[in-house]
C-alpha positions, 0 to 999 in steps of 0.5 A: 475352486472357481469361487476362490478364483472370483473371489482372488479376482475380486481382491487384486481388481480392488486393490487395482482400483485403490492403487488407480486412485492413490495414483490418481490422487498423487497426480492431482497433488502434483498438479496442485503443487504445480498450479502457481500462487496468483497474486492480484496487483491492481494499481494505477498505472494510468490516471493520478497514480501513474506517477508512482505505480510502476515502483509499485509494480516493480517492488512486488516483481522483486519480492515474486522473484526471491520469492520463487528463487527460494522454493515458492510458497508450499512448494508453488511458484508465485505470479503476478497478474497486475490489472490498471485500475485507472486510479479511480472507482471505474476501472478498478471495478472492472481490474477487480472483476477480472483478476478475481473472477477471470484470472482466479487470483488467490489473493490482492495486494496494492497501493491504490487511490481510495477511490479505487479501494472503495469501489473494490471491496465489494468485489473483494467480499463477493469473490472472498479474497484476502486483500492487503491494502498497501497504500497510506491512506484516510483510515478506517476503512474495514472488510473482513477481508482486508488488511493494510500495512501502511500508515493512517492519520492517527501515526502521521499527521502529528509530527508534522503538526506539531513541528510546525507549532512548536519549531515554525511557531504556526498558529494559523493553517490553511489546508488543501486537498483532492475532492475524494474520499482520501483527501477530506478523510486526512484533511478531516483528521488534521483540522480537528488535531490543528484545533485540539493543539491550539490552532486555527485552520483559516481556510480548507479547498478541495479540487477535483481528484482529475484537476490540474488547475489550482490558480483560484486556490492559491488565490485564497490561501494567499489572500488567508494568509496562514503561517502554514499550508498542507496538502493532501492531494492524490497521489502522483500527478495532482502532487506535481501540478499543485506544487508547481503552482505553488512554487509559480505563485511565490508562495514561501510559508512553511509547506506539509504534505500528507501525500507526496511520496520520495519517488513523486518529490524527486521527480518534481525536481526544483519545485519539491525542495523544502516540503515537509513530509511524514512517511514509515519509509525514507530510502536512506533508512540506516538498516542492513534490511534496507540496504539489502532491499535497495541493493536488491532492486538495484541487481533486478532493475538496473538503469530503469529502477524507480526510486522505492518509496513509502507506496512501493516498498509495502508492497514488497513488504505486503507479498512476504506477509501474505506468503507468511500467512500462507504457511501458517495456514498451510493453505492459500484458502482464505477462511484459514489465511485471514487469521493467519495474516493478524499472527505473522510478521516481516522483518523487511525495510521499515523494520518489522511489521505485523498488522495484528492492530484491528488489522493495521500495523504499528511504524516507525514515523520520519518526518524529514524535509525534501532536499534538492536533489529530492532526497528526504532529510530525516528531521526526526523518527517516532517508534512503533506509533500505534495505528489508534482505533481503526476496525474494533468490530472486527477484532 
């Protein structure tokens, strides 16, 4: 009698201790449940980039905000932990560190200057973080972790090229750009298409990515004398001064530029009217997807909204897709979110994007012309341009 009661002693403490741990095990379900999603936004909120950082910002406030108001993403609220990354090399090194290593993002998400990306990466390799680069930029830039959703040369420099050859009937150019990684790598690309098209580039100048005084410049591309210019300057600020400048120097040839975003060109006033520019996003895109984006924004933001452009609205865009990899995966680990992210896609302003192309995505291209009131005339738009060869070893 006394080893049957051990023994029913025995079998109700094991089932005291399975019934713990179930208990234990819900608890820790619940509490990883309750654990947000950390997204990692690190952007130039002071330097070249803060021009146009704050629509970055807000743009991915919107799309955490639909986001959570639907369930979140595996049943977690999303968070924002955004990081100023100066819009250069040091200080994105130290916003990667922090938001990897001391806020314990699961994933990074942004628009950056080159310089920062650059920087980044090894940070990104040794923390093994998804990142989605949501910046245009100079191309070929590849990490097994990293992805982007914007454009590169190979989808926007011709349609600017090529109207100017054919519609303007330039033959000689003359190119100018910051001295970083973003500005010679687009520069590189579009004096190689300029030749292969039958052209000439007579001159190329490249200023500090922190300058602001491009007067010996302008001296020499007035003195070249081209049919045409364009530019591919820092995004934001050296925008501006270069513009400016321009304008202040009389110069009245056909202007391209391969940097300016509609939010930078509306607040150039005057000075950005005529520039040419060749984007995947213009806000007066024709989509019920867009309308609803912008009508979106407009509710969120109200009086302090900041004009969407082709650096904010991939970042909105960018979110979603990290969420869809997400749910594909079942999980925010990266090993199984990486693959996920080349198989799923969005339907967002720009139309739908998946960036299954050696981790690049196909767009929609416009080339429009800057208008008075620094909206962008929509001159012609180009289907689903391929990003070319951009990362093949990482197929």
């Amino acid at each position: 009698m006394k080893r049957m009661s051990s023994l029913l002693y025995a079998g109700r403490s094991r089932g005291a201790a399975i019934a713990l741990l179930a208990s234990l095990a819900m608890a820790s379900h619940a509490a990883i449940a309750a654990d947000p999603v950390r997204i990692g936004v690190p952007v130039g909120l002071s330097g070249a980039n803060s021009v146009v950082a704050p629509s970055v910002v807000q743009a991915a406030q919107l799309a955490v905000d639909e986001i959570n108001a639907k369930g979140g993403i595996l049943g977690r609220q999303v968070s924002l932990e955004v990081a100023d990354d100066g819009s250069g090399a040091a200080g994105a090194q130290k916003a990667f560190d922090s938001l990897i290593f001391e806020k314990k993002v699961n994933a990074l998400i942004s628009m950056e200057t080159s310089a920062a990306r650059n920087a980044g990466l090894p940070i990104v390799t040794r923390g093994k973080v998804p990142f989605i680069y949501t910046s245009f930029y100079e191309g070929r830039s590849c990490s097994r972790y990293m992805y982007v959703d914007a454009w590169v040369p190979d989808q926007q420099v011709a349609p600017i090229v090529d109207y100017f050859m054919k519609q303007q009937k330039a033959k000689t150019f003359f190119l100018i750009g910051s001295d970083y990684a973003f500005g010679r790598g687009m520069l590189d690309f579009t004096k190689t298409y300029i030749e292969k098209q039958g052209g000439k580039v007579v001159g190329d100048e490249y200023l500090p990515m922190d300058g602001s005084d491009w007067t010996s410049i302008i001296s020499k591309l007035q003195a070249a004398k081209p049919d045409a210019i364009i530019t591919s300057t820092a995004g934001g600020a050296p925008n501006v001064t270069l513009t400016k400048q321009l304008r202040a120097a009389g110069v009245k040839v056909p202007y391209g530029n391969l940097a300016v975003d509609e939010g930078t060109a509306k607040s150039m006033g005057a000075d950005a009217q005529g520039i040419y520019i060749s984007g995947s996003y213009v806000t007066n895109i024709d989509t019920p997807a867009n309308h609803a984006f912008l009508a979106a924004m407009q509710k969120r933001f109200g009086a302090d909204l900041k004009t969407q452009n082709d650096l904010s609205v991939p970042e909105y865009e960018a979110i979603y897709l990290y969420k869809a990899a997400v749910e594909k995966a079942g999980s925010v680990d990266t090993a199984k979110v990486i693959p996920a992210l080349a198989q799923v896609s969005f339907d967002g302003p720009r139309g739908t994007i998946r960036m299954d192309k050696e981790r690049h995505t196909p767009l929609t291209m416009y080339l429009g012309q800057v208008q008075a009131d620094g909206s962008v005339k929509v001159i012609e738009s180009f289907k689903n341009v391929d990003p070319g060869e951009q990362c093949p070893a990482l197929k």
